[in-house]
C-alpha positions in Angstrom: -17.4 139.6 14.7 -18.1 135.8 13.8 -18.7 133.2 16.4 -19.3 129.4 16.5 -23.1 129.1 16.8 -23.6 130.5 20.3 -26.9 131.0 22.0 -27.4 134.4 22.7 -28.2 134.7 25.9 -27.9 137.7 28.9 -26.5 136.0 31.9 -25.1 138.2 34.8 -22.8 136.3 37.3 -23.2 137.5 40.9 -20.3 137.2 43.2 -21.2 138.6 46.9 -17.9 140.6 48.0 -15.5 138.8 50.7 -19.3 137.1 51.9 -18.3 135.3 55.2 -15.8 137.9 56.5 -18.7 140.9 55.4 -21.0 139.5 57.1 -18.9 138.9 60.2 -17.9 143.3 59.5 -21.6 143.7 59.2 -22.4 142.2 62.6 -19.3 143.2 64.2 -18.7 147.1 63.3 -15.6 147.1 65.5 -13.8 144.8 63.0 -14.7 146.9 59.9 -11.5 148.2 58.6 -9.6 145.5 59.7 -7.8 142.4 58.6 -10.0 139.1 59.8 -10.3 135.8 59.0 -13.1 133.5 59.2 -11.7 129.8 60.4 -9.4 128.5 62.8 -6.8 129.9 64.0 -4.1 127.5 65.6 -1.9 124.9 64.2 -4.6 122.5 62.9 -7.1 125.5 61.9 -7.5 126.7 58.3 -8.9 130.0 57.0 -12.1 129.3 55.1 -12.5 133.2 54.0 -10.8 137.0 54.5 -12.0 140.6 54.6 -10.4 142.5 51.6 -8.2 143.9 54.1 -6.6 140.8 55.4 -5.9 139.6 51.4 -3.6 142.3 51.2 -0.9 140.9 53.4 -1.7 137.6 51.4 -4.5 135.9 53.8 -7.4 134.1 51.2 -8.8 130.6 52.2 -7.6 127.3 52.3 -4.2 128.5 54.0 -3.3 127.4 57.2 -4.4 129.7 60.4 -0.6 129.8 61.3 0.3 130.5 57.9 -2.2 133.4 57.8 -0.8 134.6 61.1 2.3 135.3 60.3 1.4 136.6 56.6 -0.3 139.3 59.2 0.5 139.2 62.6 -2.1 141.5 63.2 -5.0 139.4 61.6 -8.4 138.4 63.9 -9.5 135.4 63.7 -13.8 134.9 64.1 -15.3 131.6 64.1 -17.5 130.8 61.1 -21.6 130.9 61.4 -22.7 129.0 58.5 -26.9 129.1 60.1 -25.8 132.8 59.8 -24.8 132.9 56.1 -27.2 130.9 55.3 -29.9 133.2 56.3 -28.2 136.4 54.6 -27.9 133.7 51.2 -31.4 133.3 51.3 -32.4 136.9 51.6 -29.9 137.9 48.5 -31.6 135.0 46.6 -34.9 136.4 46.9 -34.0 139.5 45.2 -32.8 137.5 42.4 -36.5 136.1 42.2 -37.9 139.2 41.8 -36.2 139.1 38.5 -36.1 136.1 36.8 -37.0 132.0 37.9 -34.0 131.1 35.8 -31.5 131.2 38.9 -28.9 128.6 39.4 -26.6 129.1 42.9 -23.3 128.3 42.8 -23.1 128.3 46.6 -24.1 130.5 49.6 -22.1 133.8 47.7 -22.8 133.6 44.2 -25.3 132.8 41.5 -25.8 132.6 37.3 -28.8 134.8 36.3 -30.0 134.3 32.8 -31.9 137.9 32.1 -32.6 137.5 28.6 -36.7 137.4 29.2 -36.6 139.1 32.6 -39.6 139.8 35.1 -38.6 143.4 35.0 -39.2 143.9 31.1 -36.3 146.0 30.8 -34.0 144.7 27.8 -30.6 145.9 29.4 -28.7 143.3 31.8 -26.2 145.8 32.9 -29.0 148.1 34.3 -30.5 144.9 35.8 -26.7 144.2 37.4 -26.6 147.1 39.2 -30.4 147.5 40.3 -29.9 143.8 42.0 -26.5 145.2 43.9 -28.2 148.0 44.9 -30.7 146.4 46.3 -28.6 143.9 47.7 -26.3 146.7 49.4 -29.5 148.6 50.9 -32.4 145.5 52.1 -29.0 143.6 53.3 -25.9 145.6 53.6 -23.8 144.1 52.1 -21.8 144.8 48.4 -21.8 142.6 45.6 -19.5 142.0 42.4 -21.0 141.1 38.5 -20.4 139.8 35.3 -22.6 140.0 32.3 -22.4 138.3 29.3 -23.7 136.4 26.3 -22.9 133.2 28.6 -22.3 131.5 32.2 -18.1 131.3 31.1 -17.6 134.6 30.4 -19.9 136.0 32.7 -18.2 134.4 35.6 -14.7 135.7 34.2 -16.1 138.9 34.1 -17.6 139.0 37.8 -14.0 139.1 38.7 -13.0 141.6 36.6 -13.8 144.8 39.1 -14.0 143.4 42.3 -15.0 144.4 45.0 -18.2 146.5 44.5 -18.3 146.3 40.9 -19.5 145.1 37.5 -18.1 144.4 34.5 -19.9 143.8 31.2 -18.9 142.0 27.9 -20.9 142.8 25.4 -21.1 140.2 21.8 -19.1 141.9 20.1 -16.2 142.3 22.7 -16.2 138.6 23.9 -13.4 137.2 21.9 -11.0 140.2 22.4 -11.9 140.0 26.2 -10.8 136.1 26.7 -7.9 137.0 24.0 -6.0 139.7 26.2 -6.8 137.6 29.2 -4.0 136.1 31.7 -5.1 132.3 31.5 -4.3 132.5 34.8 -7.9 134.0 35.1 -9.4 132.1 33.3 -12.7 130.4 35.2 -12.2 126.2 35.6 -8.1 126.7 35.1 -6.4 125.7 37.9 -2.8 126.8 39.3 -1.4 123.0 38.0 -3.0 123.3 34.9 -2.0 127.2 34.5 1.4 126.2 35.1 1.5 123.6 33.0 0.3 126.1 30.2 3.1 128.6 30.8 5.7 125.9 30.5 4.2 125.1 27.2 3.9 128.8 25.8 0.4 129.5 27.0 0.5 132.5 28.5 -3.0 134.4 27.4 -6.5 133.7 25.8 -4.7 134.6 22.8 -2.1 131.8 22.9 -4.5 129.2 24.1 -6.7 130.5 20.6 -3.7 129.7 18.9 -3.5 126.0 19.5 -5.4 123.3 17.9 -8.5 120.6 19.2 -5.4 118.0 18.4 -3.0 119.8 20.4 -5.2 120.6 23.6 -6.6 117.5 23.6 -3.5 115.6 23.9 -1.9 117.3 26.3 -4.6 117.7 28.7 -6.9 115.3 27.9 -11.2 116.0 27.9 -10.5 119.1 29.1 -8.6 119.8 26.0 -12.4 120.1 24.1 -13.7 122.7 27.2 -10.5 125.3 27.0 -10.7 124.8 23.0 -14.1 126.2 23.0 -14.4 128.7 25.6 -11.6 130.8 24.8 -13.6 131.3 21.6 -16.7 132.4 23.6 -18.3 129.2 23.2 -20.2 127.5 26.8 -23.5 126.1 25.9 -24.4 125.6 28.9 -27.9 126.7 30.5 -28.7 128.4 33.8 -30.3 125.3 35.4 -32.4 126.7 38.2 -32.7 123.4 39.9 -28.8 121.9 40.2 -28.9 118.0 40.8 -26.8 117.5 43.5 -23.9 115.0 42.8 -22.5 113.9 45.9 -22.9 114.7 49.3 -20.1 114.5 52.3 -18.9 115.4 55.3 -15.4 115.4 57.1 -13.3 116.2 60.4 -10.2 117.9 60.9 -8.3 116.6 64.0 -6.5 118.4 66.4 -3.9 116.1 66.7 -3.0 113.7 63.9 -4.1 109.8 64.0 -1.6 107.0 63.6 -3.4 103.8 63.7 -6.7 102.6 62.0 -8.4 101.5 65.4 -8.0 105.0 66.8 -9.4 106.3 63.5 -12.7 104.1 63.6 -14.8 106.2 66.1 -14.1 109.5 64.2 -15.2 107.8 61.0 -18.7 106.9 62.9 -19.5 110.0 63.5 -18.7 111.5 59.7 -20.7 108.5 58.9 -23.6 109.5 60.8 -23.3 113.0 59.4 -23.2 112.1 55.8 -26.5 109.6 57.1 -28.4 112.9 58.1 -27.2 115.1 55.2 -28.7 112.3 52.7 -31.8 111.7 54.4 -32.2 115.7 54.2 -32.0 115.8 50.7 -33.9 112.7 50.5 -31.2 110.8 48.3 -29.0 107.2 48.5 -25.8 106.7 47.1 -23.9 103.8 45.4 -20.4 105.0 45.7 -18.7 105.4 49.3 -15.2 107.7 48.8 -12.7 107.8 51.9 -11.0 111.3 52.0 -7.3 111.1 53.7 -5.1 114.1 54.6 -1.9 113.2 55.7 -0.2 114.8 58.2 2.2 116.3 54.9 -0.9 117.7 53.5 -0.7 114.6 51.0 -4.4 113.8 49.6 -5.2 110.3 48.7 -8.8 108.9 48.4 -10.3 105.3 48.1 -13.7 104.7 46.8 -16.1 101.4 46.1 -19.2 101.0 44.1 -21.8 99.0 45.5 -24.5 97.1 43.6 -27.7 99.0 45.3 -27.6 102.5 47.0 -27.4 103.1 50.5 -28.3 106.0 53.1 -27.9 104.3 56.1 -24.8 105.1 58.4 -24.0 101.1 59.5 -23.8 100.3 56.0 -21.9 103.4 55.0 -20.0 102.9 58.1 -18.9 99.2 56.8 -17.9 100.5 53.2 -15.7 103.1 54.7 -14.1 100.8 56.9 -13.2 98.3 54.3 -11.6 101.4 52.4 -9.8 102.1 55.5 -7.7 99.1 55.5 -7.6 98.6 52.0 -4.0 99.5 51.6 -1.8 100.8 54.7 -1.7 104.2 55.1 1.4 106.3 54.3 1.3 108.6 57.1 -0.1 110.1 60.1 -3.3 111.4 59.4 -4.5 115.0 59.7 -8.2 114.7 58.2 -10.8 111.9 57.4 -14.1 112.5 55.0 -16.7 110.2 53.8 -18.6 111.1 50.8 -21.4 109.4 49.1 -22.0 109.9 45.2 -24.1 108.0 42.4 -26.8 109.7 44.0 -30.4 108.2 42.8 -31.4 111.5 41.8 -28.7 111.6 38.6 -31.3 110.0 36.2 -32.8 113.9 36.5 -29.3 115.6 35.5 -29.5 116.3 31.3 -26.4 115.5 29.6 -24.7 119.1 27.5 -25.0 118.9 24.1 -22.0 118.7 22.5 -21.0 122.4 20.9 -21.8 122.4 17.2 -19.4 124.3 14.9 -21.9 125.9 12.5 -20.6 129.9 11.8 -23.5 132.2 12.5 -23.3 136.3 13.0 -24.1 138.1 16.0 -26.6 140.5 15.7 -24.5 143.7 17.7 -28.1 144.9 18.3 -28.7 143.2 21.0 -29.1 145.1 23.8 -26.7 144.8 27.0 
């Protein structure tokens, strides 16, 4: 098999199973078995996770609660505990220490392991896959999914691929074949517009996509043209970074009855503000750039942002940006949902820049060891 020069590396993609809802099971044994949701559960509520049982009848986050109930009338509703998934994050993450530094969460659920010099010594990353969910299932109880690959792409694809309880590996040689036969649908950083849009235009596997040009892609879907280019030949250059930079930080309200008028929006904004004040002086970061999030009462997303001169952390000033955003323009609807987030964090001079993928043909050597 040729690639594009690729580092050759051994990354294994954990993916906790169902995380919020198992952890709800494994407090709760009465609700193991059954279809539950983690969120709200009226009108205004929205499911932020479901047990493998309730995804059946079509329950998975970001739906409404009332949607969810009636995709299964018989579906319980539990009110998240983030302190509490927190805590079980932090106890899966220390078994990832005990095999490598090179760790890079994702979020509270999931996590890139590069494996190719591992504290363990032992070459194969499958075996190191399944010691780590082992462990995971006996010093925490809970199951966990992986992928492991030559990189973070495919790896993450792969996590997927056996879900739940269960690994998948791709080895060198089986990378492009793997992405080739894949729906694009599954394809990790493709979205349902974008997948759609693909279909329409003949796209229908990793094969098709393989089939079209850098010309092509990039005009019809602009930079990300160059990313689905190379990745559906197996090529993602990117590191595990075991320190991400964070870059931006917000907070938001859902409201259980919708807003109609700026003035009776300006106290909810002050508290959002003071959150995002609290959440920045915890991770000991300013911002430049104040964004106003608006969901309309027809689910309609629009967003407003300013750059300021000099960063701020302080919730008056943040407070005084978001207002000005408020009354920029008149608002198109009732309103459902308010957010402030603060980016152009002064911690971004720290973030390295990728390095663009080079083109140069190289063989992979099939003996290394997987």
């Amino acid at each position: 098999m040729m690639l594009d020069n690729l580092p050759i590396r051994k990354i294994i993609h954990v993916d906790m199973d169902a995380f919020y809802a198992s952890v709800e099971q494994m407090d709760n044994p009465e609700l193991i078995g059954k279809p539950i949701a983690v969120g709200g559960e009226g009108a205004r509520g929205v499911v932020a996770a479901a047990s493998y049982e309730a995804r059946k009848f079509g329950v998975r986050s970001a739906i409404s609660g009332a949607q969810a109930r009636r995709n299964c009338p018989e579906l319980i509703f539990v009110k998240p505990r983030f302190d509490r998934y927190q805590e079980i994050s932090k106890q899966v993450k220390k078994i990832f220490y005990d095999y490598t530094d090179l760790v890079e969460p994702l979020s509270l659920d999931e996590a890139y392991l590069d494996v190719t010099e591992n504290k363990k010594g032992n070459p194969s990353a499958s075996l190191l896959a399944k010691e780590i969910r082992e462990r995971i299932f006996k010093e925490v109880g809970l199951t966990a999914s992986a992928g492991i690959s030559i990189n973070k792409f495919v790896a993450k694809v792969a996590s997927d691929y056996n879900k739940p309880n269960g690994q998948k590996t791709v080895n060198p040689e089986e990378v492009v074949g793997f992405l080739e036969a894949l729906d694009i649908r599954k394809f990790y950083g493709v979205g349902k517009v974008t997948a759609d849009k693909m279909y329409q235009l003949g796209i229908f596997t990793g094969k098709d996509l393989k089939s079209k040009t850098l010309e092509y892609l990039d005009s019809n879907f602009g930079k990300s043209g160059r990313f689905y280019y190379y990745i559906v030949r197996g090529i993602h250059n990117s590191e595990v970074k075991p320190h991400r930079t964070r870059k931006s930080l917000a907070a938001e309200r859902t409201f259980h009855e919708n807003l109609s008028s700026e003035i009776f929006m300006l106290e909810k904004l002050d508290h959002i503000a003071q959150e995002v004040e609290k959440r920045l002086a915890k991770s000991k970061v300013s911002g430049k750039t104040v964004t106003l999030k608006i969901k309309y009462s027809d689910f309609s997303l629009q967003t407003r942002s300013k750059t300021l001169p000099y960063y701020i952390g302080d919730k008056d000033l943040i407070l005084e940006v978001a207002k000005d955003l408020l009354y920029q323009e008149k608002l198109s609807n009732s309103v459902r949902l308010l957010g402030i987030s603060m980016s152009n964090l002064n911690n971004e001079s720290k973030i390295k820049k990728p390095s663009k993928p080079e083109t140069k043909t190289v063989t992979v050597q099939l003996q290394f060891e997987f």
